[in-house]
C-alpha positions in Angstrom: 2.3 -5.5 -7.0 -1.1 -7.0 -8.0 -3.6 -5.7 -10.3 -7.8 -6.7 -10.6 -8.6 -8.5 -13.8 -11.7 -10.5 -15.1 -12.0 -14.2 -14.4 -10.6 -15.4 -17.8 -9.8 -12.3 -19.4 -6.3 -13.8 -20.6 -8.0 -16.3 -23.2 -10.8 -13.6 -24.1 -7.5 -11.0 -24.9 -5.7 -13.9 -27.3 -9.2 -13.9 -29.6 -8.5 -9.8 -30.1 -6.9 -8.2 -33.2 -4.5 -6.3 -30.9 -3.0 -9.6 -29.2 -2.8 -11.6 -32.1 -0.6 -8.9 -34.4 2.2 -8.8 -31.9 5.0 -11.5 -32.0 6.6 -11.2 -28.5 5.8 -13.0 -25.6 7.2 -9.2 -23.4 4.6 -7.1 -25.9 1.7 -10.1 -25.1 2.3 -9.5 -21.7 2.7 -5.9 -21.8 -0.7 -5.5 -23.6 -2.7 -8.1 -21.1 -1.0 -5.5 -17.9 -2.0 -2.6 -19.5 -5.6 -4.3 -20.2 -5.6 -5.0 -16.8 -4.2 -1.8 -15.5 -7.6 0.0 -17.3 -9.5 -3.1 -15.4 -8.4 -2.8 -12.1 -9.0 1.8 -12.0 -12.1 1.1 -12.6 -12.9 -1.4 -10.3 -10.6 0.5 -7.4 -12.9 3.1 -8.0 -15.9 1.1 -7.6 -14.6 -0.6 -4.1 -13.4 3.1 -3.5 -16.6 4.4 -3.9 -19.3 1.7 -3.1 -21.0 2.5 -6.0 -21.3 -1.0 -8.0 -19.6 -2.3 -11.1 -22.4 -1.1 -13.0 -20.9 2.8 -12.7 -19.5 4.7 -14.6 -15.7 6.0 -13.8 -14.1 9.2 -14.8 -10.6 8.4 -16.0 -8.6 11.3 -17.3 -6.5 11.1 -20.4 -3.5 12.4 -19.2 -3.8 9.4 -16.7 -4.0 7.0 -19.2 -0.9 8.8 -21.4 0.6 8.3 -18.0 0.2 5.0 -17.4 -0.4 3.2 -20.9 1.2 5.7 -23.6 0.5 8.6 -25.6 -0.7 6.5 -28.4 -1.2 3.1 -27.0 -4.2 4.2 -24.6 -6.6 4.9 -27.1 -6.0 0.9 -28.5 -6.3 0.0 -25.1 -10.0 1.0 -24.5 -11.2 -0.2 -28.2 -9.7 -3.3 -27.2 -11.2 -3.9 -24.0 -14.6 -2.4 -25.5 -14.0 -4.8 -29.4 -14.0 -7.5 -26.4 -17.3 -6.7 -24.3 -15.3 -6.2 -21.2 -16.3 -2.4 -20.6 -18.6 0.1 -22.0 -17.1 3.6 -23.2 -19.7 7.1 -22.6 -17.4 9.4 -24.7 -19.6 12.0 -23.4 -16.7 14.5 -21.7 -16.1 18.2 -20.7 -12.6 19.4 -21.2 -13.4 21.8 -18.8 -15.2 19.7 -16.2 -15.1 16.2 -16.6 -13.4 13.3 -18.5 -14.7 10.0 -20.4 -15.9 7.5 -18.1 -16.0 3.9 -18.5 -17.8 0.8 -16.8 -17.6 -2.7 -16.8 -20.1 -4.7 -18.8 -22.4 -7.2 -17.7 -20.2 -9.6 -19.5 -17.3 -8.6 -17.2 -19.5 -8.6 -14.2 -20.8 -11.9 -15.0 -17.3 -13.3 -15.3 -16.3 -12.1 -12.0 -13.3 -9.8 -10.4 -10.5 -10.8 -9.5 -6.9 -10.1 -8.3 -4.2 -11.2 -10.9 -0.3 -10.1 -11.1 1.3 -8.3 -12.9 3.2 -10.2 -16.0 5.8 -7.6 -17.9 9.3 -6.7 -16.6 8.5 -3.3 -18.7 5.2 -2.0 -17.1 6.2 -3.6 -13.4 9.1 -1.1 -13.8 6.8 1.7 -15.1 3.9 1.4 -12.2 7.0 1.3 -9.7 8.6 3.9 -10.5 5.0 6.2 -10.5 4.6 3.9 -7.5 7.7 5.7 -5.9 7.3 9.3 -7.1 4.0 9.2 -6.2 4.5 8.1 -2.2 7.2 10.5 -2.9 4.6 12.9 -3.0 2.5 11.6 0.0 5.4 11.7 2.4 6.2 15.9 1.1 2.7 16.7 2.8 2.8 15.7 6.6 -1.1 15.3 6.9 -0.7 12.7 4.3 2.4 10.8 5.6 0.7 11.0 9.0 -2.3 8.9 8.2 -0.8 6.6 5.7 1.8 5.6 9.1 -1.2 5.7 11.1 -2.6 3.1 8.5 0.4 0.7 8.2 -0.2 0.1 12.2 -3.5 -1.5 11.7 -4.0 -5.3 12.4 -6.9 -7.3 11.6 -8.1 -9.8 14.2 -11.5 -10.7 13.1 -12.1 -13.9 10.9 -13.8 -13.7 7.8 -17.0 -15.0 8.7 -17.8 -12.2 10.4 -18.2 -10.0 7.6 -19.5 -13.1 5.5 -22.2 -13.9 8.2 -23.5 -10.0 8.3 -23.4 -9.2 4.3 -24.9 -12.7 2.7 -28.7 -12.7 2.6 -30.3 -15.5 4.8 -31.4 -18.5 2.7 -35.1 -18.9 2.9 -37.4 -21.9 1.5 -40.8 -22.5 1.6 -42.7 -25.4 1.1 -44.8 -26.1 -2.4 -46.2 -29.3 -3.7 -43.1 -30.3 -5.4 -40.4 -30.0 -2.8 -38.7 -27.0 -1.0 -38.3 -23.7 -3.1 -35.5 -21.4 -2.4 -36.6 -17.6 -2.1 -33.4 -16.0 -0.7 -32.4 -13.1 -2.0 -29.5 -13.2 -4.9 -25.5 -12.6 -3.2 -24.7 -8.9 -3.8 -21.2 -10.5 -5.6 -20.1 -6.4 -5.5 -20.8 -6.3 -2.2 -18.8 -9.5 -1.3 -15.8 -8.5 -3.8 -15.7 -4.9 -1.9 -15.7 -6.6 1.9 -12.9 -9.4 0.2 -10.7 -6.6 -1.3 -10.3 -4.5 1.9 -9.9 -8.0 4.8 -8.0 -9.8 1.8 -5.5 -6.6 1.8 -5.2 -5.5 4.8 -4.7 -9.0 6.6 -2.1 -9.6 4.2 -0.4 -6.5 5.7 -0.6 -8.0 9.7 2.8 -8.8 9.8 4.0 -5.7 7.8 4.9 -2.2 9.1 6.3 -0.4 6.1 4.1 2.4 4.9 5.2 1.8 1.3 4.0 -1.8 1.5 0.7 -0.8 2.3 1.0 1.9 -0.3 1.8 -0.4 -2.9 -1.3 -3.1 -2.0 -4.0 -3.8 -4.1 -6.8 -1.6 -2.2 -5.0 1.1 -1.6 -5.3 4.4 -3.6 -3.6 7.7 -3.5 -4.7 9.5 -0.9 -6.0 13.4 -1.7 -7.3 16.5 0.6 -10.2 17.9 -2.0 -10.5 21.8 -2.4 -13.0 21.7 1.0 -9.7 20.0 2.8 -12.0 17.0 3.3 -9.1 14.5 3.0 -10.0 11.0 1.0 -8.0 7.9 1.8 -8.6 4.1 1.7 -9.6 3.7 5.8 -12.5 6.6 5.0 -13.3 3.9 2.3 -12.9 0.9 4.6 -16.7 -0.7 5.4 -17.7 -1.0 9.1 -17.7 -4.0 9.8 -14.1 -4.5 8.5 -13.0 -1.5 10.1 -14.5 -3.4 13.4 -12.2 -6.5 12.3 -9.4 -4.3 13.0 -7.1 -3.2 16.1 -3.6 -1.5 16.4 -0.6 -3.5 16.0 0.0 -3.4 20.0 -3.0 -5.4 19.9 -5.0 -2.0 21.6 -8.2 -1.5 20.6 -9.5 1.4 18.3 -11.8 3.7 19.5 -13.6 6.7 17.5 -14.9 10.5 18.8 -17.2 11.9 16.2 -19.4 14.5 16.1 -23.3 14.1 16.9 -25.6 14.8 13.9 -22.3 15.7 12.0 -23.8 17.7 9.2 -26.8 19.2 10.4 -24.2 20.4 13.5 -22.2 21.9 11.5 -24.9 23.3 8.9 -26.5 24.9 12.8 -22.8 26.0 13.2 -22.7 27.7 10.1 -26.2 29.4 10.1 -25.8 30.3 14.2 -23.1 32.4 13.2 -24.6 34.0 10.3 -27.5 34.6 12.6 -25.5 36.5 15.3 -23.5 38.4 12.6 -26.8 39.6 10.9 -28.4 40.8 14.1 -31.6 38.5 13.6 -33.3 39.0 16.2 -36.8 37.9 14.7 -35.2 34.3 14.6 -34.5 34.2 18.8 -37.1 31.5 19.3 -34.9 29.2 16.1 -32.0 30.4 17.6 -32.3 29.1 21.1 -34.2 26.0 19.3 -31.1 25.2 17.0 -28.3 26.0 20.0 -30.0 23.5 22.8 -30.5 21.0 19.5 -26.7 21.3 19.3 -25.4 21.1 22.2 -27.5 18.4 23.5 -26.5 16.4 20.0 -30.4 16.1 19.5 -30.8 17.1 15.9 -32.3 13.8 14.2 -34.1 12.9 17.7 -36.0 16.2 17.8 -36.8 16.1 13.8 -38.0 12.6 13.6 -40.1 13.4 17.4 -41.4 16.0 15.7 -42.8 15.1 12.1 -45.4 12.3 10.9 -43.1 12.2 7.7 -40.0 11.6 9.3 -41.2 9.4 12.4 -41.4 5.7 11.2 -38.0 6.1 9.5 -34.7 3.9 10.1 -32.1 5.9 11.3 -29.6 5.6 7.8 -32.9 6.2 6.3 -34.0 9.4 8.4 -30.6 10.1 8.6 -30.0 9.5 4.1 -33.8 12.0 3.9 -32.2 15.4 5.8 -29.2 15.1 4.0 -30.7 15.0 0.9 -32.9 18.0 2.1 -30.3 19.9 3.0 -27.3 19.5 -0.1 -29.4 18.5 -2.8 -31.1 20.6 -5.2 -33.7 23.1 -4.4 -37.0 21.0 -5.0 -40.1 21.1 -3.1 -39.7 17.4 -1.9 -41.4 16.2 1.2 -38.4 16.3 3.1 -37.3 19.9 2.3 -41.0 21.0 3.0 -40.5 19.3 6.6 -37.5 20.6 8.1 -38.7 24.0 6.3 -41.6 23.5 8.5 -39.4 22.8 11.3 -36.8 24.9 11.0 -38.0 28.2 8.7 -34.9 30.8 8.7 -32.2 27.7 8.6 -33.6 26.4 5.6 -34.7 29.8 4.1 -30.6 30.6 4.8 -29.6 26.7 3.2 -32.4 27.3 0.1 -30.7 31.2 -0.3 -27.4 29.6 -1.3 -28.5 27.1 -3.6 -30.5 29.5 -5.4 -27.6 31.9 -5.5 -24.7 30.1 -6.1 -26.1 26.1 -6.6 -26.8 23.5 -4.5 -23.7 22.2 -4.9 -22.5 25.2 -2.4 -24.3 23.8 0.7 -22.3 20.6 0.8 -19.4 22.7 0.3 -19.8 24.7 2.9 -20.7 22.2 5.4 -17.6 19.9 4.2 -15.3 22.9 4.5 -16.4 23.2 7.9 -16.2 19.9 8.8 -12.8 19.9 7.5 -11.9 22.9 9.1 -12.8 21.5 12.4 -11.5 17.6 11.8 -8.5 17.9 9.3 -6.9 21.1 12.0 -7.2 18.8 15.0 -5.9 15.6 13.2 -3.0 18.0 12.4 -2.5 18.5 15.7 -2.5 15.0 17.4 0.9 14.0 18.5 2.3 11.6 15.5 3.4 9.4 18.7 -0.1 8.5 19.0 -2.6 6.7 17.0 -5.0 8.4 15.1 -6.9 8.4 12.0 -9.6 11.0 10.8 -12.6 9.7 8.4 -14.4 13.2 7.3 -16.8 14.1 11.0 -15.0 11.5 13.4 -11.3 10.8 14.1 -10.3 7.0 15.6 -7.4 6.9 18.0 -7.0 4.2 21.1 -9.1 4.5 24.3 -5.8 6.5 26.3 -6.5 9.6 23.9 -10.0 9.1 23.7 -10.5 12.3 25.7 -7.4 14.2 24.3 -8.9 14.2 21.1 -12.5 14.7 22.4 -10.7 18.0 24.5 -9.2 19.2 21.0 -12.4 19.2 18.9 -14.3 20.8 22.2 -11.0 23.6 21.8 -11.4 23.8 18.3 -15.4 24.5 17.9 -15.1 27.1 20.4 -12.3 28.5 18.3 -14.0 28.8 15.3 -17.4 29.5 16.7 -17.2 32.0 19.5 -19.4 34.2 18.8 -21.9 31.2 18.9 -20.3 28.7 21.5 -20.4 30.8 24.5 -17.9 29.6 27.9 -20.6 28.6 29.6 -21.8 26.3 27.4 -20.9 22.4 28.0 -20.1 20.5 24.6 -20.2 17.3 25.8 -22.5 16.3 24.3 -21.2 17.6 20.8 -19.1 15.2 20.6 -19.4 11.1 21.3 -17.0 8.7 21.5 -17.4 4.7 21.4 -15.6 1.5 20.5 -15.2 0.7 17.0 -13.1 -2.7 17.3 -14.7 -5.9 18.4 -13.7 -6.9 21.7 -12.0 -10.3 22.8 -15.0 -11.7 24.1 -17.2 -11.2 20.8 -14.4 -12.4 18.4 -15.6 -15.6 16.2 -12.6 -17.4 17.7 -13.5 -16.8 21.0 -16.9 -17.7 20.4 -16.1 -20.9 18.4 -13.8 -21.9 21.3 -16.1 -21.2 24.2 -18.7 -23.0 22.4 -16.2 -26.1 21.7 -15.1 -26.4 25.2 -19.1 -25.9 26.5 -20.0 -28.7 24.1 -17.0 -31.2 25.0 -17.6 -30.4 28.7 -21.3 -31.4 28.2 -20.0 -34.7 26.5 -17.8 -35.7 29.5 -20.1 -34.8 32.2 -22.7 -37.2 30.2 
């Protein structure tokens, strides 16, 4: 069972008040796992959520009583802080939110890194929450089906194809006293993040047990949030690991996701409320939003159709309407567009934030979303593959269409008074491969290349 430390944090911890009053070597090792223990949830929760070192995490004190003791805990942080290896906003809700902490740019500059864990006392302790806590997972079969699903993965990709794709290009120009390097710094979070998942989940190739996986350094408990949007470390896996990877049977992973996920389903939503509300002054929107949908042209049709939104990337285009649509209700650019585009669907989004927050949008669209992902993932045989990251479910190219038939089944379920029989959906939903095929591996590459170059030589 590992843990993430700081490069070097075990002769930083000896220089501390705490360390040097106890006269063990078991209560010097406890403290420097429990130290690390505080390290490594924030930093899972960075890698978790992509959001940097330099972010602040919400640990609860109940989790910290849980893990490092009613009365030690609150050592632990001044500790770690008394050292300059995190910073402490004590700024808390009891109600709403609990103290957050973030590494320092001391801890940053040091560097992450995996370390094990020392104690006999608190390897015990995180096994045994280890156990209760998969315990859990296994009593809730949604959960138990994806962490299986999960322990069947296989990476196949070297690492230089991540490392290629994620380090900036090294550029130099020429000045009168030699070459210069310009390149852009190494995002070293960025690096750590792709590290942490290959490291982890290669180490697991030759694995199968579900508890092993559970237990690895990446992982994290997996949780269905109050929309039933369910959060788990292969939702939190980057793309171009998750393209590293296949099934154990060597077949290749495939995905069937929606098209224009959230705006569909925000359409969805506002369709039905349209039909249920008889408005008939909106036919022209109506027709506009349903032929959008089913033809899976939302962002092709917006960005077509606005000077603002035209010379935009597609995460960028794609980043802009989200933001328009979930975030609060300002008169931004982008909300001013699609209001332009779309009047009574954002007049319908811009009445719910103003009645019950903004907040409510998202909520609506993830509940939804999960409503339509979650119940069909629930209903994929557990004989077969399958893995559901929020809008889009991955399973092998033999169920492609099963699960494709499924969500068709299930949006018609839940929106029949808007998906009519005659209408085709296939379009809704698309479906592509996600793993990187034989002939594009870096082996295979590196090997036709060898063999093209030796072949040269002996014909010369």
């Amino acid at each position: 069972m590992n843990q993430y430390t700081i490069e070097g944090f075990a002769d930083i911890l000896v220089t501390s008040t705490q360390y040097q009053k106890l006269k063990t070597r078991e209560q010097k090792l406890l403290l420097l796992d429990r130290c690390n223990w505080f390290i490594s949830a924030i930093v899972r929760d960075n890698i978790k959520t992509d959001k940097t070192y330099c972010t602040y995490v919400n640990l609860n004190s109940q989790i910290l009583k849980r893990y490092l003791g009613d009365r030690a805990y609150k050592d632990i942080e001044q500790c770690l802080k008394g050292l300059g290896v995190i910073i402490i906003n004590d700024k808390y809700s009891s109600s709403n939110f609990s103290k957050s902490f973030k590494l320092s740019p001391k801890a940053i500059r040091l560097g992450v890194k995996e370390t094990l864990v020392y104690s006999k006392k608190f390897n015990t302790k995180l096994k045994t929450f280890s156990t209760l806590n998969y315990s859990k997972i296994e009593s809730q079969p949604v959960l138990k089906k994806l962490l299986n699903n999960t322990a069947k993965l296989l990476v196949v990709e070297e690492p230089l194809y991540y490392v290629e794709r994620i380090l900036p290009s090294s550029i130099y120009v020429e000045t009168e006293n030699g070459q210069i390097d310009i390149s852009e710094p190494v995002n070293q979070f960025k690096v750590d993040r792709y590290d942490a998942f290959y490291n982890s989940f290669y180490a697991l190739n030759e694995i199968t047990d579900p508890k092993v996986l559970f237990d690895s350094s990446i992982n994290y408990n997996p949780t269905i949030a109050k929309s039933g949007r369910i959060y788990h470390v292969i939702a939190s896996m980057p793309k171009l690991i998750r393209e590293s990877i296949r099934t154990k049977s060597n077949e290749l992973i495939w995905e069937v996701d929606m098209s224009s996920a959230q705006p569909s389903i925000i359409f969805l939503e506002w369709l039905k409320y349209a039909q249920k509300n008889n408005n008939k002054y909106t036919d022209n929107e109506y027709d506009l939003c349903l032929k959008l949908l089913l033809n899976g042209g939302i962002y092709a049709y917006i960005q077509d159709n606005s000077e603002f939104f035209k010379g935009l990337s597609y995460e960028k285009l794609k980043k802009s309407i989200l933001s328009a649509i979930n975030a609060e209700n300002k008169p931004t650019q982008s909300n001013e567009e699609l209001s332009r585009l779309f009047p009574n669907v954002m007049m319908w989004v811009n009445a719910i934030k103003k009645k019950s927050g903004y907040k409510e949008v998202s909520f609506l669209g993830q509940s939804a979303e999960a409503d339509i992902f979650v119940e069909v993932y629930k209903k994929i045989p557990d004989d077969k593959f399958a893995l559901i990251i929020h809008d889009c479910i991955l399973t092998t190219e033999k169920d492609v269409l099963l699960v494709k038939k499924l969500l068709e089944d299930r949006v018609r379920k839940l929106f029949n008074e808007v998906i009519l029989e005659h209408h085709n959906l296939e379009k809704l939903f698309k479906t592509s491969v996600v793993s990187i095929p034989d002939e594009l591996l870096e082996k295979t590459q590196r090997d036709a290349y060898f063999k093209q170059e030796y072949e040269n030589g002996f014909n010369n």
